[in-house]
Structure formats: structure tokens, C-alpha cells
Residue frames relative to the residue before (quaternion, step in Angstrom):
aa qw qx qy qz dx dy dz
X 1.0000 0.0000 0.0000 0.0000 0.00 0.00 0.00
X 0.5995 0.6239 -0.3064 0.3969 3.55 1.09 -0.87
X 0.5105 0.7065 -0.0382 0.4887 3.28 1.66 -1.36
X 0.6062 0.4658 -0.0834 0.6392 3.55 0.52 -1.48
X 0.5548 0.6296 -0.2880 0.4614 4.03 0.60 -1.56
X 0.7711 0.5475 -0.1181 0.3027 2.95 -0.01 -1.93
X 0.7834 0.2730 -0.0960 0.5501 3.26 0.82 -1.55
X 0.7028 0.4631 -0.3528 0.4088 3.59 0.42 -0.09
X 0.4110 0.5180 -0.4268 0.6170 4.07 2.10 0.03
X 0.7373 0.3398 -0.4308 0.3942 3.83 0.51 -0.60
X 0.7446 0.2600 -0.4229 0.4462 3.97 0.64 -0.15
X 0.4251 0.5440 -0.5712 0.4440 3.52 0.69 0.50
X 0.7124 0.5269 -0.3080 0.3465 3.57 0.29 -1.22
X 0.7787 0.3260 -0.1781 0.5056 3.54 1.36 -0.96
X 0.7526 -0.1646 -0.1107 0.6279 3.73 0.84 0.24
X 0.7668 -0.5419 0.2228 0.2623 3.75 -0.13 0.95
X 0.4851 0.7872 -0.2259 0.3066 3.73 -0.35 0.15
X 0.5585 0.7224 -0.2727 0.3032 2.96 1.15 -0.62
X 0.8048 0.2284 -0.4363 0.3313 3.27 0.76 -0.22
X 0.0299 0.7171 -0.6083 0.3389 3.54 1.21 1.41
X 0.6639 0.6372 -0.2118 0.3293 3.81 1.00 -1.28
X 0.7074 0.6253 0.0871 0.3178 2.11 0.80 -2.33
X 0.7627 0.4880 -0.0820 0.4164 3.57 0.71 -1.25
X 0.6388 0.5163 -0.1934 0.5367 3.43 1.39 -0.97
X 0.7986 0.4032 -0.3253 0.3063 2.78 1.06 -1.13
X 0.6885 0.5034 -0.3654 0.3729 3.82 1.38 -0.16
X 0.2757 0.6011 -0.5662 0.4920 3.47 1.65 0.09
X 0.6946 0.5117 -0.3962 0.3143 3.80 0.03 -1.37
X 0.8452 0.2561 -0.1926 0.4278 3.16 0.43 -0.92
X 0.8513 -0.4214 0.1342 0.2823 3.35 0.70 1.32
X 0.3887 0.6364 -0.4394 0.5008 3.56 1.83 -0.06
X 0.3469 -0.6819 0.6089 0.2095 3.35 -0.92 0.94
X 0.7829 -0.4507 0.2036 0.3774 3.58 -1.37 0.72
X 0.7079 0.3587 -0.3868 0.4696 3.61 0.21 -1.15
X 0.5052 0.7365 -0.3068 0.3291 3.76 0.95 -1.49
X 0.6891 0.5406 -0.1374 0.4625 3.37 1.10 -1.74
X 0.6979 0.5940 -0.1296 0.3786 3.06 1.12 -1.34
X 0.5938 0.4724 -0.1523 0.6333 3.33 1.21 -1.33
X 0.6817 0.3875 -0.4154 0.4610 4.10 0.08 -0.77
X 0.7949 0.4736 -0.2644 0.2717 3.42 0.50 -0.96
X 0.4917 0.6018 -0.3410 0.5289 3.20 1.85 -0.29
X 0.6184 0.5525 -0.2664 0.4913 3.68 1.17 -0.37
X 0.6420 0.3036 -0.2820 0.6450 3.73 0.73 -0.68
X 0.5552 0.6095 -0.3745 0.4242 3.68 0.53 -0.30
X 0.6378 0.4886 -0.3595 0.4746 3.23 0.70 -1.45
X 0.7152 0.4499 -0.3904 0.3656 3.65 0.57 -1.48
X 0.5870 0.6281 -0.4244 0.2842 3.47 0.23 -0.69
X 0.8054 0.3482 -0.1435 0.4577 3.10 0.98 -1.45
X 0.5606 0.3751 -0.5098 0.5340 3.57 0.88 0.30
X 0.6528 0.5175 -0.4255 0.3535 3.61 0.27 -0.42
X 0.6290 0.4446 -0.3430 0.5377 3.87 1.45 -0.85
X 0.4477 0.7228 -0.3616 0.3826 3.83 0.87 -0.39
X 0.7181 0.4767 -0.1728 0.4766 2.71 0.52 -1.98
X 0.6482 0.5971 -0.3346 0.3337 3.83 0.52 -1.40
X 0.7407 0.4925 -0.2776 0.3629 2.97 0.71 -2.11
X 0.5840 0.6919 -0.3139 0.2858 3.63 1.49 -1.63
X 0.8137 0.2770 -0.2263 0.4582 3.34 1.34 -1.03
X 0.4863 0.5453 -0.4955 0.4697 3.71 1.18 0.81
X 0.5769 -0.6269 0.4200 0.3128 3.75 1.39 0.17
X 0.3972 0.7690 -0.3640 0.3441 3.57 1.53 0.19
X 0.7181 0.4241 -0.1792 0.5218 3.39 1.54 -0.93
X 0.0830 -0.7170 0.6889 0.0661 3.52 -1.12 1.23
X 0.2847 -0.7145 0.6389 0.0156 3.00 -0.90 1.93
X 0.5092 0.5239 -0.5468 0.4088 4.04 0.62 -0.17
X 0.8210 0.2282 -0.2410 0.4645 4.13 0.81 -0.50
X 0.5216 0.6164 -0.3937 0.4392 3.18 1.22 -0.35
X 0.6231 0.5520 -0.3617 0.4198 4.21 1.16 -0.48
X 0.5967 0.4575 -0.3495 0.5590 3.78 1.41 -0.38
X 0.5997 0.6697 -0.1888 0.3952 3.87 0.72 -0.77
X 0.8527 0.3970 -0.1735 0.2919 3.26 0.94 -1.23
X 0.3997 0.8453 -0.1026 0.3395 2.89 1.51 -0.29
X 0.5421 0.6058 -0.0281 0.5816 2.52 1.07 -2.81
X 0.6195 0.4729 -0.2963 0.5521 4.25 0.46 -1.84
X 0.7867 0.4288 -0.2517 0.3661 3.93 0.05 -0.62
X 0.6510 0.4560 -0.2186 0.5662 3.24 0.82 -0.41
X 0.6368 0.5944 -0.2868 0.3985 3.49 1.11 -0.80
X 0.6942 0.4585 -0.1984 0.5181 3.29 1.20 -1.58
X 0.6454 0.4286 -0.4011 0.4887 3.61 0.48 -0.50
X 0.6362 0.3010 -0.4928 0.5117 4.04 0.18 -0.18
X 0.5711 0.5677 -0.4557 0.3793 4.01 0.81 -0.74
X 0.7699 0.1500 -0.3368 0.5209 3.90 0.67 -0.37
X 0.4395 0.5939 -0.5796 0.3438 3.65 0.41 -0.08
X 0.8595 0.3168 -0.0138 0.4008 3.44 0.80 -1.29
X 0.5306 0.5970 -0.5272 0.2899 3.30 1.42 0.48
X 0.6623 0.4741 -0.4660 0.3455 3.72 0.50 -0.10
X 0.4092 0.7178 -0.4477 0.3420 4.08 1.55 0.54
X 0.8014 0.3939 0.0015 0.4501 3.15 1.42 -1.28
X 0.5256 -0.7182 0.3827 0.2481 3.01 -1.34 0.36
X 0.5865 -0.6469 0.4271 0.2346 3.51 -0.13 1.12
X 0.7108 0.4186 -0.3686 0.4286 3.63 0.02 -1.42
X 0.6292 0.5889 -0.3579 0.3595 3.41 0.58 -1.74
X 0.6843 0.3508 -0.2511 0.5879 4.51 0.56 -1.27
X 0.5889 0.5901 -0.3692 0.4107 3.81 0.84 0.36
X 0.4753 0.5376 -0.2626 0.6450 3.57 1.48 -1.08
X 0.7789 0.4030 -0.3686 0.3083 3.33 -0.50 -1.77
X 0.7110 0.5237 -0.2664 0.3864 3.79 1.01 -1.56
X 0.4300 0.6329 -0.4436 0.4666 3.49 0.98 -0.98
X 0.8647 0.3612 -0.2413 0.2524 3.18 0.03 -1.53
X 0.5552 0.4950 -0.3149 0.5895 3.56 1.20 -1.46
X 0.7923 0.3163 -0.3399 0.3959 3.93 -0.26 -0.17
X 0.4150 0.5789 -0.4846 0.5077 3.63 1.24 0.08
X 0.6571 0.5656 -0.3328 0.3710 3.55 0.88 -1.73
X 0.7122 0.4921 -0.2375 0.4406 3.28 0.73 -1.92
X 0.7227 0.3137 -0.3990 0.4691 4.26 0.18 -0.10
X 0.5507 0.6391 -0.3357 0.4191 3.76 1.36 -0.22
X 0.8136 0.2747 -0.1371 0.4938 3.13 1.28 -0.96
X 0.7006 0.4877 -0.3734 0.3632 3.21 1.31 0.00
X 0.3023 0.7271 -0.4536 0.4174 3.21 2.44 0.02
X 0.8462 0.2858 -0.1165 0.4345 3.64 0.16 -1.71
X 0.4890 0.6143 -0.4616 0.4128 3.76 0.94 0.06
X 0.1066 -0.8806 0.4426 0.1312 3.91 -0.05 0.93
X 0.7996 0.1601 -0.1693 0.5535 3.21 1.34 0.17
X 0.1997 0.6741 -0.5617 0.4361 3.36 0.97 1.53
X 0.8146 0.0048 -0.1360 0.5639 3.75 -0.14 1.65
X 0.5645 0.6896 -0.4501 0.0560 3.36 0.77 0.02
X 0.7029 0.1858 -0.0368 0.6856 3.02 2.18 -0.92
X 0.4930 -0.6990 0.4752 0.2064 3.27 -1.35 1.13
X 0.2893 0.8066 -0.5135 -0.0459 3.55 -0.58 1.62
X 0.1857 0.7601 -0.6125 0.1121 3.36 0.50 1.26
X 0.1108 -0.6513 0.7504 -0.0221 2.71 -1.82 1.01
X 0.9014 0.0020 0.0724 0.4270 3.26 -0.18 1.18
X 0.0677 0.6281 -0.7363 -0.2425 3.53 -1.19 -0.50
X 0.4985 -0.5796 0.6152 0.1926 3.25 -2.56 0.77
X 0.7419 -0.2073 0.4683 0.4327 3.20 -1.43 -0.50
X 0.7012 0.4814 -0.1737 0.4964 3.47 0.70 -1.29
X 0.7546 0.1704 -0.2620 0.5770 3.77 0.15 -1.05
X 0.3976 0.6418 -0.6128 0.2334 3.77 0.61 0.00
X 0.8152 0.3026 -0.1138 0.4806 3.32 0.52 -2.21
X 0.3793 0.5678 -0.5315 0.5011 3.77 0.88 0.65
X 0.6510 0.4403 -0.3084 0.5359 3.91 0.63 -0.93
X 0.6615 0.4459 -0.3530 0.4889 3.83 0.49 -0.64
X 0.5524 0.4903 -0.4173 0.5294 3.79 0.73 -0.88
X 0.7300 0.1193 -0.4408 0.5084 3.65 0.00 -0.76
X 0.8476 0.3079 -0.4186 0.1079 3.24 -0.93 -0.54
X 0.3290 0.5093 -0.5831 0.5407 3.57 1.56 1.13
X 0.7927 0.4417 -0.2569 0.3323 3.47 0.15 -0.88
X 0.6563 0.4115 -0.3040 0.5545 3.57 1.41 -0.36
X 0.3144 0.5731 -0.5841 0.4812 3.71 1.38 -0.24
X 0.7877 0.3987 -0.3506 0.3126 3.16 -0.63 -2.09
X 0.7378 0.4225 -0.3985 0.3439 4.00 0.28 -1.13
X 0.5460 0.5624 -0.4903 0.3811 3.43 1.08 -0.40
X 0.7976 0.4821 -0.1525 0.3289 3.12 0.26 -1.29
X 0.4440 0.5987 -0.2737 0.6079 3.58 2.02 -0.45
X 0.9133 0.1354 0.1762 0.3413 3.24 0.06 -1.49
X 0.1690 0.9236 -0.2218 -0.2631 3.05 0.54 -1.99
X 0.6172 0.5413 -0.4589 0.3399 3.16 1.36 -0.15
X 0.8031 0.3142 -0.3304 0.3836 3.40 -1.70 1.41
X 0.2072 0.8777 -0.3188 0.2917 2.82 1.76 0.84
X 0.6628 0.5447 -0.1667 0.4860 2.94 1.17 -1.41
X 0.6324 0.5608 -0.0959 0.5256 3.33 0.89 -1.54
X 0.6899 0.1896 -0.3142 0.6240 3.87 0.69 0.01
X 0.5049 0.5918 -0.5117 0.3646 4.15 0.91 0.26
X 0.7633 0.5130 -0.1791 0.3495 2.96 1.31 -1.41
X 0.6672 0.5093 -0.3356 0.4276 3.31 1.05 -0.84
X 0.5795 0.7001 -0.2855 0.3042 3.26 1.27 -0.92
X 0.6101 0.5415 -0.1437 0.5603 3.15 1.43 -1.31
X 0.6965 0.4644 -0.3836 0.3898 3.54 0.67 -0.74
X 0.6189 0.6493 -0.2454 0.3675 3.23 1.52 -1.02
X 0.8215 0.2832 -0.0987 0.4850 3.36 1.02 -1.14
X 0.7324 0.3553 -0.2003 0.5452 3.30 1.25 -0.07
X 0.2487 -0.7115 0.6374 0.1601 3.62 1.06 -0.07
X 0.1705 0.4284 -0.7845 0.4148 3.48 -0.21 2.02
X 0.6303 -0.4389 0.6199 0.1606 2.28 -2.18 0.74
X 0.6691 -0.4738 0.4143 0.3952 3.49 -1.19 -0.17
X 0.4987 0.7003 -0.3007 0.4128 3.35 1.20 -0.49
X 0.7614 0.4578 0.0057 0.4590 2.95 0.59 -2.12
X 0.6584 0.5277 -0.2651 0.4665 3.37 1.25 -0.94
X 0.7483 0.4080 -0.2385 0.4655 3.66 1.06 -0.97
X 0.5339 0.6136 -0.2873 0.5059 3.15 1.65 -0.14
X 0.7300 0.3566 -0.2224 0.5389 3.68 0.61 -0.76
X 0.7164 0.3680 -0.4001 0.4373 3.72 1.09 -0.42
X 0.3747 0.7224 -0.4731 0.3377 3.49 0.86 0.28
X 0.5539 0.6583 -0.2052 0.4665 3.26 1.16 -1.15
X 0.7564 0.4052 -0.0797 0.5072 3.28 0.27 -1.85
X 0.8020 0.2578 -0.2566 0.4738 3.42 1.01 -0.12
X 0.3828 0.5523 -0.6019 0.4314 3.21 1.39 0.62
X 0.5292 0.7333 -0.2762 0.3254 3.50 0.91 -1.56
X 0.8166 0.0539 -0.1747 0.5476 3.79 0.41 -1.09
X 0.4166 0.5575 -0.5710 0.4354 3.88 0.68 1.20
X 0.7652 0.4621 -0.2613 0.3642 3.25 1.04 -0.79
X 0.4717 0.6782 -0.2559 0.5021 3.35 1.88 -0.72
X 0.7426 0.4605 -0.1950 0.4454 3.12 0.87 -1.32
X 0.7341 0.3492 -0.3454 0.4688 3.56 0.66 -1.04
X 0.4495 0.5856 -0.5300 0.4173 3.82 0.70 0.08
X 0.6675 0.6006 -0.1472 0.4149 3.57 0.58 -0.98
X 0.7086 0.2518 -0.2510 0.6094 3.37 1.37 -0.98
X 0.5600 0.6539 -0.3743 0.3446 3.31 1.04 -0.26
X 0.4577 0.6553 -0.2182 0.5599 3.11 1.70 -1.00
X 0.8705 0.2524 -0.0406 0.4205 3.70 0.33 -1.05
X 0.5525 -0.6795 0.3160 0.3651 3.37 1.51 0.92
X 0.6889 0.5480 -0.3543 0.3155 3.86 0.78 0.12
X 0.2469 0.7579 -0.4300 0.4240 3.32 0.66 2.25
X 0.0731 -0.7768 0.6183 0.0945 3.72 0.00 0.39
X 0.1695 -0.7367 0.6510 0.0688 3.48 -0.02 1.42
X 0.6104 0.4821 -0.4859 0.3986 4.03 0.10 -0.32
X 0.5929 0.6898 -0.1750 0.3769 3.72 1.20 -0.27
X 0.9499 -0.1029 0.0715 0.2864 2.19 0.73 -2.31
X 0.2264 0.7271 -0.4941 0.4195 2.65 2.00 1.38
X 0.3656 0.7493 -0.2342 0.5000 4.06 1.01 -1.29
X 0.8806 0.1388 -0.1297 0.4340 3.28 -0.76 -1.69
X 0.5780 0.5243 -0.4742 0.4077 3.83 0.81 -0.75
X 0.6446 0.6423 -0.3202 0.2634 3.49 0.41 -0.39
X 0.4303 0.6342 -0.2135 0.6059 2.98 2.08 -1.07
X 0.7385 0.4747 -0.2189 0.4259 3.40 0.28 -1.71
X 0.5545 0.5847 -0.4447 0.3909 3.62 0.80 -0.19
X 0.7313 0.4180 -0.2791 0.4610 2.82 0.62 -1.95
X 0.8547 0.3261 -0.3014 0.2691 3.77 0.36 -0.89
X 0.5928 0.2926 -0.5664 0.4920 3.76 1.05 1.24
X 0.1072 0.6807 -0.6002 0.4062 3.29 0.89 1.40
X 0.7913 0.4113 0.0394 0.4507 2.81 0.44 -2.35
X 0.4880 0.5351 -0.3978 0.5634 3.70 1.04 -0.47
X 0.8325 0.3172 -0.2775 0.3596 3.74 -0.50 -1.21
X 0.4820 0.6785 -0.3592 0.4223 3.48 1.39 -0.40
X 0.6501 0.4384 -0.2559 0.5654 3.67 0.81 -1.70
X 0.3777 0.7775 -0.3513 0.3598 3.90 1.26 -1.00
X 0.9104 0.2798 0.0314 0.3030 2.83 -0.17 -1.74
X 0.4350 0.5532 -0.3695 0.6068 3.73 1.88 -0.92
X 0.9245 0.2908 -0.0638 0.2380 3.31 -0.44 -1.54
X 0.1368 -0.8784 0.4380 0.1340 3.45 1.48 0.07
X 0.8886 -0.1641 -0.0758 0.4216 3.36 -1.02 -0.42
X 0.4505 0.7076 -0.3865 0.3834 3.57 1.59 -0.60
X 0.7891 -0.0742 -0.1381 0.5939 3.82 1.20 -0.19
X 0.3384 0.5904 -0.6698 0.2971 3.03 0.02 1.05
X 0.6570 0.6235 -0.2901 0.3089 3.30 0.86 -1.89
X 0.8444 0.2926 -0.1867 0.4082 3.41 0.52 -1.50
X 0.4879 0.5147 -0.5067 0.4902 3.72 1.14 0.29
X 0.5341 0.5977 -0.2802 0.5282 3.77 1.21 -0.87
X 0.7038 0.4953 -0.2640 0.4355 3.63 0.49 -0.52
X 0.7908 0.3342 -0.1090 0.5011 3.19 1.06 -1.31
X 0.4144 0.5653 -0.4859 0.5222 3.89 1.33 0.36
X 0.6914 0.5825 -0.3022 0.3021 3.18 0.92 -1.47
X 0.6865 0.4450 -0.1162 0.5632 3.54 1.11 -1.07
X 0.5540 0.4023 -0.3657 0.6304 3.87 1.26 0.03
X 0.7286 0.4696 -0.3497 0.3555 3.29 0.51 -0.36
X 0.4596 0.5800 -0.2728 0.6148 3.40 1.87 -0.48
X 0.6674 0.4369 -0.3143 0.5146 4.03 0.15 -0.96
X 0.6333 0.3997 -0.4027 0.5263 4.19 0.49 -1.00
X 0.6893 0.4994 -0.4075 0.3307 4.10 0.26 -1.23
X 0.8309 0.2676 -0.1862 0.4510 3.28 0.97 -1.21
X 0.2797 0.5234 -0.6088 0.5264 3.98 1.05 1.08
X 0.6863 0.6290 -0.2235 0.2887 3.74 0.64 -1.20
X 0.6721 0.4936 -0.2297 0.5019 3.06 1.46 -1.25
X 0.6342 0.5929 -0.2512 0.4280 3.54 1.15 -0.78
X 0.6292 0.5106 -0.3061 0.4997 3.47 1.01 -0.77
């Protein structure tokens, strides 16, 4: 599991996803669902403060927009578990399936979606467009979460024109934000396998070390297509899910 950890902090760290890995892999070994759910939000959490931290000191993170945003990500994730046993599941399964089918469809044939960094700012307009997602991706995180990352990034690319760089940088943050909301919450409610997930977070350190590292050399030249292919793994795990 530590292993599995290890490698799934380095493609999280470089275009989101990881706990597509991650999650299956502690169902496998016998963590019942919520259990699974709650441990993985813990190694998770590390991953993403540790890729934060990296990107924060490669200059990748813009804290002048990221201070309106985060919040909006906090507030989301805490109604996302408060309310995830209200709803039906299958029903935020369809809808994602689909919106993330879109997002690896179009970012497959889009040749110059992230290639070059042209923000300039944000308005009024793309301001409260950033808050919409990152309330609304709080809440799925904390609801649900797989393809979280993978709708931060595109989002950001969309409304801010980052690069892939910048984009996987700045959603790291926002998704450190509703891992940490969230695992308070399960922490709160006893649903943590610390033999697990003290162990494997460690791994997960070392490997969005190594993730933001490959990150940063190789910018968009591998982000994009590791980004592409979460996106579509992340589609194949939602819709095994729906069947079960």
C-alpha cells in the first residue's frame, strides 16, 4: 500500500488523480468503504500539502487570487461531507462520468489548452467564476471526490489561461483546502485507519516530492498527457462504480 502511495502522490502531484489509485487500492485490502474513504483523505491530505508547498516554492502559486478562492474550497467541502450521506451517489456519478469524459475529450484535441502561461490578472467576472468552482469542487470533494483535481485544473486553465504548470500548481492548494476540511470531519467521526494511514502518507510525501519535481522540468510536455489519461481513468473507476 505504501508502494501504490508512493506512486499515485507522484501522478497526483503532476496532473491530479491520484486518489483514482489510492482508493481501490484500500477497499482491496479489506478497509471497508467509509474506513477507505476517511484513510485516504489523510494520505491525500499529505500529498497535497507537500505538492503545495513544492509548487509554492517553484513560484507556481498565485496567492494574490488564490486568498478569494480558498475559502469558497472550505466552505464547499464541509457542506460536501455534512451532506454526503443525504444524496444519492449514482445520480453525481452519471453527471461526472459525463463532464470528465468532456474534460479528457477536449483537452485530448485542444492543441494549445495549457501550453502557454497567459494570465493577466483576474476581473470581477473570472474572479466569481473561480469561487463558483472552488465552492462547487469543495462540496464534490468532500461528497465524493474522484476527479477533483482534474476539474481544478481545467477549470483554471479555462478561466485564467494558466498553463498547465500554473494550473496544477494553484489547484493543489484548493485541493489541499477541501482534503483538509474533509479529513477533520472524518477525523471527527472516527473513520481513519491510522495503521495505514500514517505509513502510506509518508510514501505520499516522498512521491509528490518526486511528482512536482518531473512537474516543474517538464512542464506542459508531461503534464498534459498524464492529465489526459487520469481524466479517462477516472471515467473507467466512476463507471466500474456505477455497476457495482
Amino acid at each position: 500500500m505504501c508502494l501504490i502511495g508512493y506512486i499515485a502522490a507522484i501522478v497526483d502531484s503532476i496532473a491530479g488523480g491520484g486518489g483514482v489509485i489510492t482508493l481501490p487500492a484500500y477497499l482491496a485490502f479489506g478497509i471497508p468503504p467509509q474506513m477507505s474513504l476517511g484513510t485516504n483523505k489523510f494520505s491525500g491530505t499529505a500529498s497535497s500539502l507537500t505538492s503545495s508547498f513544492r509548487y509554492f516554492r517553484f513560484g507556481k502559486i498565485n496567492l494574490s487570487l488564490l486568498k478569494y478562492l480558498i475559502p469558497f474550497s472550505l466552505i464547499g467541502s464541509a457542506l460536501g461531507v455534512l451532506t454526503v450521506l443525504r444524496i444519492k451517489q449514482d445520480t453525481l456519478r452519471i453527471v461526472m462520468i459525463v463532464l470528465i469524459f468532456f474534460v479528457g475529450i477536449y483537452s485530448s484535441f485542444s492543441k494549445r489548452l495549457g501550453q502557454k502561461d497567459h494570465y493577466k490578472g483576474y476581473t470581477l467576472k473570472t474572479l466569481l467564476g473561480g469561487i463558483l468552482l472552488a465552492f462547487f469542487l469543495g462540496f464534490y470533494d468532500g461528497f465524493f471526490g474522484p476527479g477533483t483535481g482534474s476539474f481544478l485544473i481545467f477549470g483554471l486553465l479555462k478561466i485564467y489561461h494558466f498553463d498547465f504548470l500554473n494550473a496544477s500548481g494553484n489547484s493543489k492548494m484548493l485541493n489541499f483546502t477541501s482534503n483538509i476540511t474533509s479529513l477533520t470531519l472524518f477525523a471527527i467521526h472516527g473513520k481513519i485507519v491510522y495503521l495505514y494511514a500514517i505509513p502510506v502518507s509518508l510514501f505520499m510525501v516522498f512521491g509528490a516530492i518526486s511528482g512536482s519535481k518531473i512537474a516543474y522540468k517538464k512542464g506542459a510536455r508531461i503534464i498534459k498527457p498524464i492529465f489526459i489519461l487520469m481524466t479517462f481513468a477516472v471515467v473507467i473507476k466512476l463507471l466500474i462504480d456505477l455497476k457495482q
